[in-house]
MARMARRO-180910 format. One record per residue (C-alpha): residue in three letters; x, y, z; residue number from 1. Coordinates in steps of 0.1 Angstrom, whole numbers. Layout:
N
+------+-------+-------+-------+-----+
| code |    c1 |    c2 |    c3 | pos |
+------+-------+-------+-------+-----+
|  ALA |     X |     Y |     Z | NUM |
...
+------+-------+-------+-------+-----+
END
This chain:
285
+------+-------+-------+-------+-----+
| code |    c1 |    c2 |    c3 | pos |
+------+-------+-------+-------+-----+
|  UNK |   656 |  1405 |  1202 |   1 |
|  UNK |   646 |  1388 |  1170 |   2 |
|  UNK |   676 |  1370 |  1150 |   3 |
|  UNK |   686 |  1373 |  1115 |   4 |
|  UNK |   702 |  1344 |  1097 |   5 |
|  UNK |   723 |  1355 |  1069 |   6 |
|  UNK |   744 |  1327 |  1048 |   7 |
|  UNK |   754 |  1330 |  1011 |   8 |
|  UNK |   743 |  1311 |   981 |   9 |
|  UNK |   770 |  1289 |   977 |  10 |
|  UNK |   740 |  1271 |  1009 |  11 |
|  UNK |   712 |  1270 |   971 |  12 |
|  UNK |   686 |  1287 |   995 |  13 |
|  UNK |   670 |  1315 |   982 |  14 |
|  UNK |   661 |  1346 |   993 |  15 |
|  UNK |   627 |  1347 |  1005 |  16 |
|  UNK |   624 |  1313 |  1018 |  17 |
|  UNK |   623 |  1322 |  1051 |  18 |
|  UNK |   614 |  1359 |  1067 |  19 |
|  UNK |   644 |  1359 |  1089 |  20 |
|  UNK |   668 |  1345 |  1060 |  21 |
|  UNK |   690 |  1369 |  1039 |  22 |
|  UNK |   707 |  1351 |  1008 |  23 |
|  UNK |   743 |  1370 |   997 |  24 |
|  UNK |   746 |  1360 |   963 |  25 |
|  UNK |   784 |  1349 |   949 |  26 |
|  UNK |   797 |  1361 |   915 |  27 |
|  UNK |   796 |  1342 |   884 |  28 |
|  UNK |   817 |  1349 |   853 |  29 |
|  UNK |   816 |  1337 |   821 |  30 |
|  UNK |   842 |  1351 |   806 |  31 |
|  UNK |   840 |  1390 |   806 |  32 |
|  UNK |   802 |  1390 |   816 |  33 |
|  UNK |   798 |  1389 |   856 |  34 |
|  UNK |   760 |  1376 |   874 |  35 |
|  UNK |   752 |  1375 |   906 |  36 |
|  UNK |   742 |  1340 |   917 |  37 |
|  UNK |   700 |  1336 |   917 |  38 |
|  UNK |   697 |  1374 |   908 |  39 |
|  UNK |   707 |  1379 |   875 |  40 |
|  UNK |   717 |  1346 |   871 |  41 |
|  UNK |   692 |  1319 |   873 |  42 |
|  UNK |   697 |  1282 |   881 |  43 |
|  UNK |   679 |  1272 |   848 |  44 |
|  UNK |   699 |  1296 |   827 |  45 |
|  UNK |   738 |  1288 |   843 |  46 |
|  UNK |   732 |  1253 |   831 |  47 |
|  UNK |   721 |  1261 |   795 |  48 |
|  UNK |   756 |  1284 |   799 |  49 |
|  UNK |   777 |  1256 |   812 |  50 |
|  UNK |   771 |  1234 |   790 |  51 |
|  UNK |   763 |  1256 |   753 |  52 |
|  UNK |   788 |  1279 |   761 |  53 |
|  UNK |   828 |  1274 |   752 |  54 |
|  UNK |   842 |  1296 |   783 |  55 |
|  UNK |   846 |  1278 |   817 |  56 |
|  UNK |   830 |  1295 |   846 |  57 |
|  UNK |   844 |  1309 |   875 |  58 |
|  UNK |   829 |  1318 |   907 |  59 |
|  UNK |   835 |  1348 |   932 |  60 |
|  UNK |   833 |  1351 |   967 |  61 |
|  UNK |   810 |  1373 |   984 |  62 |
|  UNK |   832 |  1402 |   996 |  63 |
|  UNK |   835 |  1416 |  1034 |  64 |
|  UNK |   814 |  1449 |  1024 |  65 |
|  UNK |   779 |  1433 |  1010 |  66 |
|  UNK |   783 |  1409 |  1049 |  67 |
|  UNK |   783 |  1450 |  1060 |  68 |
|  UNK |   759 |  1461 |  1044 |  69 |
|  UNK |   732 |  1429 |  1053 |  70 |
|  UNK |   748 |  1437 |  1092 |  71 |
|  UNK |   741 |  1468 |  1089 |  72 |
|  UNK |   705 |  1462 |  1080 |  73 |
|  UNK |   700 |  1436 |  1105 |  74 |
|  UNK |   713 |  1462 |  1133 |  75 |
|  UNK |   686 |  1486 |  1118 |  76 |
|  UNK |   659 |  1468 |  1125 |  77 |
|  UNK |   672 |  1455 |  1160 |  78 |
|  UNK |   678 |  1419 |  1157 |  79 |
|  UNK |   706 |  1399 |  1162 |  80 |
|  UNK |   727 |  1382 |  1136 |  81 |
|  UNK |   741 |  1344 |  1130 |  82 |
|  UNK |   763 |  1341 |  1101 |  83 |
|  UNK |   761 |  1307 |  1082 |  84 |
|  UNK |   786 |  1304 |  1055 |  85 |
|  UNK |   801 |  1279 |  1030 |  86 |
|  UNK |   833 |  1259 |  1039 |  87 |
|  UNK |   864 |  1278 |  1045 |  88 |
|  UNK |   882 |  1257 |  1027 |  89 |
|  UNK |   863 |  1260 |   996 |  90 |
|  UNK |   859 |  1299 |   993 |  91 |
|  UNK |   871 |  1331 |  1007 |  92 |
|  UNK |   838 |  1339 |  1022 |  93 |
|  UNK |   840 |  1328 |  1054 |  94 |
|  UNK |   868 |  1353 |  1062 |  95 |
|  UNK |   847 |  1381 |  1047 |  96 |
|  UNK |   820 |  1373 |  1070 |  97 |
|  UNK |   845 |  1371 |  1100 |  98 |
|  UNK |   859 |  1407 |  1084 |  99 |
|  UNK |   824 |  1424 |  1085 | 100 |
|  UNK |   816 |  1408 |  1121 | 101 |
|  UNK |   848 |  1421 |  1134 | 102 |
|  UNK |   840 |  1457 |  1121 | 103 |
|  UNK |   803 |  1455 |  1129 | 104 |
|  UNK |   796 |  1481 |  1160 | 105 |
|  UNK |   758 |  1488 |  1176 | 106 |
|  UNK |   749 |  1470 |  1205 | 107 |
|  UNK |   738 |  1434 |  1184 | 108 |
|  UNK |   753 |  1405 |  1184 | 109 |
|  UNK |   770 |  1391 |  1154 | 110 |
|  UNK |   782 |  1356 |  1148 | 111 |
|  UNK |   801 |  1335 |  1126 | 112 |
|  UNK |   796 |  1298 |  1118 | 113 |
|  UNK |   819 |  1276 |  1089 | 114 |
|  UNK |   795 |  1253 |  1076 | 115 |
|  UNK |   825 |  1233 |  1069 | 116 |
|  UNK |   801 |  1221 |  1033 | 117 |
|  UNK |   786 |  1235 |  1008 | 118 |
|  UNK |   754 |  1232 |   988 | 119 |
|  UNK |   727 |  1204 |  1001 | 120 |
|  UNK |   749 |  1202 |  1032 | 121 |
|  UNK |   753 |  1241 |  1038 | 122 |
|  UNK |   713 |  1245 |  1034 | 123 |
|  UNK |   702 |  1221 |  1062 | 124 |
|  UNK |   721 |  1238 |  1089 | 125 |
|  UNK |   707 |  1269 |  1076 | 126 |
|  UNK |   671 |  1252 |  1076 | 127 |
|  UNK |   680 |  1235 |  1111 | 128 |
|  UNK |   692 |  1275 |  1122 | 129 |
|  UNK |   658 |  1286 |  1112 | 130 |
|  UNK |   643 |  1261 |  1128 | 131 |
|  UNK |   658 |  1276 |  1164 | 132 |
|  UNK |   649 |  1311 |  1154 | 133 |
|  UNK |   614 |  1297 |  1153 | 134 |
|  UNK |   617 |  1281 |  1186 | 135 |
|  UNK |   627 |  1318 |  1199 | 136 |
|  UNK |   666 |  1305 |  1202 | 137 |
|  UNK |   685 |  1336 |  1210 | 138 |
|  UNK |   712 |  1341 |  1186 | 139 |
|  UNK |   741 |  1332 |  1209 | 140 |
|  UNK |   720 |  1299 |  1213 | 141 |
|  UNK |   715 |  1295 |  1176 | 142 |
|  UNK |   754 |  1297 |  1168 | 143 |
|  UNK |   763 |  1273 |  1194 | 144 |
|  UNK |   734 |  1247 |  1184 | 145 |
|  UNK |   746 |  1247 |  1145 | 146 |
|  UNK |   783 |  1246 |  1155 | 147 |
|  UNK |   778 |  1215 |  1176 | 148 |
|  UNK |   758 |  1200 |  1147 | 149 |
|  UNK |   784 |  1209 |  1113 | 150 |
|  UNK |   804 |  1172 |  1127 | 151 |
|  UNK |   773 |  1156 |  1122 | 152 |
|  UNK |   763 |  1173 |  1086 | 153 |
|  UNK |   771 |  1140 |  1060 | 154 |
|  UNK |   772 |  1149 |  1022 | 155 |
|  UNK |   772 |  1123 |   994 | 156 |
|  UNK |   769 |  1129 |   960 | 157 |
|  UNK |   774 |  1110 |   926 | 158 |
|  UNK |   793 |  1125 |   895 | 159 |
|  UNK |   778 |  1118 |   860 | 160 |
|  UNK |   807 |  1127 |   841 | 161 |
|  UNK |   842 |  1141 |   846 | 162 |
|  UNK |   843 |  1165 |   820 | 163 |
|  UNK |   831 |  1194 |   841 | 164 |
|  UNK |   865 |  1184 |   871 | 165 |
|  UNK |   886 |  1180 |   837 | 166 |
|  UNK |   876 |  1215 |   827 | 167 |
|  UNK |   878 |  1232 |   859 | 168 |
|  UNK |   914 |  1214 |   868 | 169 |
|  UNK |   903 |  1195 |   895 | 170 |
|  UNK |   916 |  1162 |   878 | 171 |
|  UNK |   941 |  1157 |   849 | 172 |
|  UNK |   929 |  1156 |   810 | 173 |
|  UNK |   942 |  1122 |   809 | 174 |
|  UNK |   918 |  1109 |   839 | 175 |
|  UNK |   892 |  1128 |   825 | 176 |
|  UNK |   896 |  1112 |   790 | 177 |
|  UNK |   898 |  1075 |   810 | 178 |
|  UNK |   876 |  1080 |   832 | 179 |
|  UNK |   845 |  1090 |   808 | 180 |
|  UNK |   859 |  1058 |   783 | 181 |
|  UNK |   853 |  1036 |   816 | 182 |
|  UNK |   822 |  1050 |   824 | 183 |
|  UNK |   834 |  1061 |   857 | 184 |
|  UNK |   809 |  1075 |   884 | 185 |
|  UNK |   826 |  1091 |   911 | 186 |
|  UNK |   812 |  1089 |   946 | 187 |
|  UNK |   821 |  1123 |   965 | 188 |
|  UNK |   819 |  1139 |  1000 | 189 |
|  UNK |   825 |  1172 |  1020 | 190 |
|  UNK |   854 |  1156 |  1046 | 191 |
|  UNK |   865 |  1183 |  1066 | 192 |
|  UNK |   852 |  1211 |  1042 | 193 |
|  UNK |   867 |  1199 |  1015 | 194 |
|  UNK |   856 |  1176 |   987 | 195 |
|  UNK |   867 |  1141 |   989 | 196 |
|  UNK |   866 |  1109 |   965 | 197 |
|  UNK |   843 |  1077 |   983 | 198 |
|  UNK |   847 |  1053 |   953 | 199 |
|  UNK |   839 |  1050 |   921 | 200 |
|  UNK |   819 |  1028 |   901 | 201 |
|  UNK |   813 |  1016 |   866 | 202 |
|  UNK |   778 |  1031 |   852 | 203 |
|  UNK |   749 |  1050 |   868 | 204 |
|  UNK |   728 |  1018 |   882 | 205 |
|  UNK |   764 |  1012 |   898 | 206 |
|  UNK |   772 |  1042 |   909 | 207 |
|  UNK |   734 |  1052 |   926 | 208 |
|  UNK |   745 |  1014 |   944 | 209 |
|  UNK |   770 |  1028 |   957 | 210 |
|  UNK |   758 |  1063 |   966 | 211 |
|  UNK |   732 |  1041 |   989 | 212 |
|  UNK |   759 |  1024 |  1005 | 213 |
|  UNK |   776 |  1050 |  1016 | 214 |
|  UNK |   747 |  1068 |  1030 | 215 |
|  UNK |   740 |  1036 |  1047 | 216 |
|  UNK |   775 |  1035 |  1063 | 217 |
|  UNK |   774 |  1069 |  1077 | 218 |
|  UNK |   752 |  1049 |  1107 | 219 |
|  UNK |   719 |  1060 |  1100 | 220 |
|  UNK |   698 |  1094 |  1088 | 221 |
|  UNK |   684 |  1116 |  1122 | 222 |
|  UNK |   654 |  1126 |  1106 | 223 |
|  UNK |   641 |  1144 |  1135 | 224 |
|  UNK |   667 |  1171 |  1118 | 225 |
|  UNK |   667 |  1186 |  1083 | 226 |
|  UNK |   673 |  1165 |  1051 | 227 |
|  UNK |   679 |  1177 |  1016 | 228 |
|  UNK |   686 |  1160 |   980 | 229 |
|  UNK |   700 |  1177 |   952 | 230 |
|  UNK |   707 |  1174 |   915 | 231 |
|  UNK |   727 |  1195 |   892 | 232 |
|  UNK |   712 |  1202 |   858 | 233 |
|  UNK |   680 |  1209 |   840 | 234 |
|  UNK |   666 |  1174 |   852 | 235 |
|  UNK |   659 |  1160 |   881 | 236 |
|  UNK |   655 |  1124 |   861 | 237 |
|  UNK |   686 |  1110 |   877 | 238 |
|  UNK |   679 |  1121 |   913 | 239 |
|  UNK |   640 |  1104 |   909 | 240 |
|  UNK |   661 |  1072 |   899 | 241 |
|  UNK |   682 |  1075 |   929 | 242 |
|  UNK |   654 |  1080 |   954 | 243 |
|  UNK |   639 |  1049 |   940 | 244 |
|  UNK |   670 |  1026 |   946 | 245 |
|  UNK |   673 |  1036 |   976 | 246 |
|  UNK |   640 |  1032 |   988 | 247 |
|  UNK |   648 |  1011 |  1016 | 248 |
|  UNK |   665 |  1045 |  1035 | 249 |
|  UNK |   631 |  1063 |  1031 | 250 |
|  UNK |   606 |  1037 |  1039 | 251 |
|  UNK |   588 |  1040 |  1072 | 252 |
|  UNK |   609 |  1076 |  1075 | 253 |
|  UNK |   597 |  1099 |  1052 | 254 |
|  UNK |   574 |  1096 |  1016 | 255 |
|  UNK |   597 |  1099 |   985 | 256 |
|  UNK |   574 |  1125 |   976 | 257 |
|  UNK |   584 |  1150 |  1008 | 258 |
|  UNK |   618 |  1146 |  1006 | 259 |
|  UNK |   629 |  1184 |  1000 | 260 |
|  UNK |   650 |  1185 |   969 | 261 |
|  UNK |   669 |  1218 |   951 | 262 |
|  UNK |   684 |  1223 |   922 | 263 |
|  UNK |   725 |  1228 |   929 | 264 |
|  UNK |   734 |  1262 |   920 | 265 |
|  UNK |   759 |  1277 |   905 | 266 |
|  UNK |   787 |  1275 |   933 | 267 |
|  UNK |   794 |  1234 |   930 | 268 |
|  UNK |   775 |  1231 |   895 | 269 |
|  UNK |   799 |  1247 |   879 | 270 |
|  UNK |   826 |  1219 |   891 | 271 |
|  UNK |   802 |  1189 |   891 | 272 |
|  UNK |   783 |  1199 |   861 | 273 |
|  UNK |   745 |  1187 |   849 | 274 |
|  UNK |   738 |  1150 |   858 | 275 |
|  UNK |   748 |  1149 |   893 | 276 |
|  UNK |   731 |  1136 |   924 | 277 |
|  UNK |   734 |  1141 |   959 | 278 |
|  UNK |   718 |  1143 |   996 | 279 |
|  UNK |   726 |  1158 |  1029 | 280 |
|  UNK |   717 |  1145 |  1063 | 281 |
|  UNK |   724 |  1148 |  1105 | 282 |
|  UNK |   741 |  1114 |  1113 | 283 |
|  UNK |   722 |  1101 |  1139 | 284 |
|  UNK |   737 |  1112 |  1173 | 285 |
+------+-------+-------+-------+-----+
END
């Protein structure tokens, strides 16, 4: 039987990037007014919100019934299903998925994997999940493959500003206010599916030093497996500047010019806000 990957869009894929990919879009409010992520809502036009607008976003999980419904279709057609979602940690969406997987009858197989991540570092276990469904990976083979790779997912991204964690309530008003006086650049990862401070730096040029650093420390990129950058914004200006510091971690691996790259969605954009940098890798095994 064929196999159906279906994740949700806090992973920034899209649907119709792959055939066997379905794309379960999370809600995004701005105040009274409720989009769906990447269908009514594009990228492009959540950022000019975010940052014209006076109301602070909030985002919705995707709820047990739409994981039904996409089930539902996949035990239509006769395939199998693997269910790729964002960190448990981070949203309710997970257990909606494990809801709908529990309820799901028919002869097909459904599974459930945590991503423990989010964004860039969701999307390459989805691409690397695709991948095995292209081998002809069965979906029982598929689940296990991804589980036993979500350890060796690394995420590190750089903030540039604070205003959108001081907003949100992720940090207090006072390090906010600090923090953007200093200049600060946070260094972040996804540690256990939740988001975690590396260090921080003084200025941009500091801070992309840094972000290299710590990719560097993390032992070395597989890139036999998926790799992903991704930037948060309406330009990718900060990310190009990034990829060319750290050109030493490409070189000999992959040209700057392949190196897939998204635009961070709505999910994590909204807490990061425009300016940010990041990239997801497999740690070398």
């Amino acid at each position: 039987m064929t196999v159906r990957i279906i994740t949700d869009s806090g992973s920034d894929c899209l649907q119709g990037d792959h055939p066997q990919l379905d794309v379960l879009p999370l809600s995004v409010g701005f105040g009274t007014t409720i989009y769906q992520a990447d269908v009514d809502l594009s990228r492009e036009r959540f950022y000019e919100l975010l940052v014209e607008g006076d109301e602070f976003p909030t985002t919705g999980q995707v709820n047990p019934y739409a994981f039904s419904q996409a089930i539902a279709r996949a035990q239509e057609a006769g395939e199998n299903v693997v269910v790729i979602t964002l960190s448990s940690k981070l949203s309710g969406t997970h257990q909606s998925a494990c809801a709908a997987a529990a309820e799901a009858g028919g002869a097909t197989e459904v599974h459930v994997v945590d991503t423990k991540s989010v964004t860039v570092g969701e999307h390459i276990l989805v691409d690397y999940a695709l991948r095995l469904v292209d081998e002809g990976r069965t979906a029982a083979e598929v689940a296990a493959a991804v589980e036993a790779a979500v350890d060796r997912v690394c995420v590190v991204g750089l903030l540039d500003t604070l205003e959108y964690l001081k907003r949100g309530g992720r940090i207090s008003a006072a390090e906010g206010t600090v923090g953007e006086l200093l200049s600060i650049k946070p260094v972040i990862t996804i540690d256990d599916g939740e988001v975690a401070v590396l260090g921080k730096a003084r200025g941009s040029k500091n801070g992309r030093n840094l972000l290299r650093q710590q990719v560097e420390n993390a032992g070395g990129i597989d890139f036999s497996m998926p790799v992903m950058l991704g930037y948060s914004g309406l330009s990718d200006k900060l990310l190009r500047k990034y990829v060319k510091d750290s050109r030493s971690v490409w070189e000999g691996n992959i040209a700057e010019d392949d190196i897939p790259t998204l635009m961070v969605g709505a999910t994590i954009g909204t807490h990061v806000g425009p300016g940010a940098v990041a990239v997801a890798f497999f740690r070398l095994p």
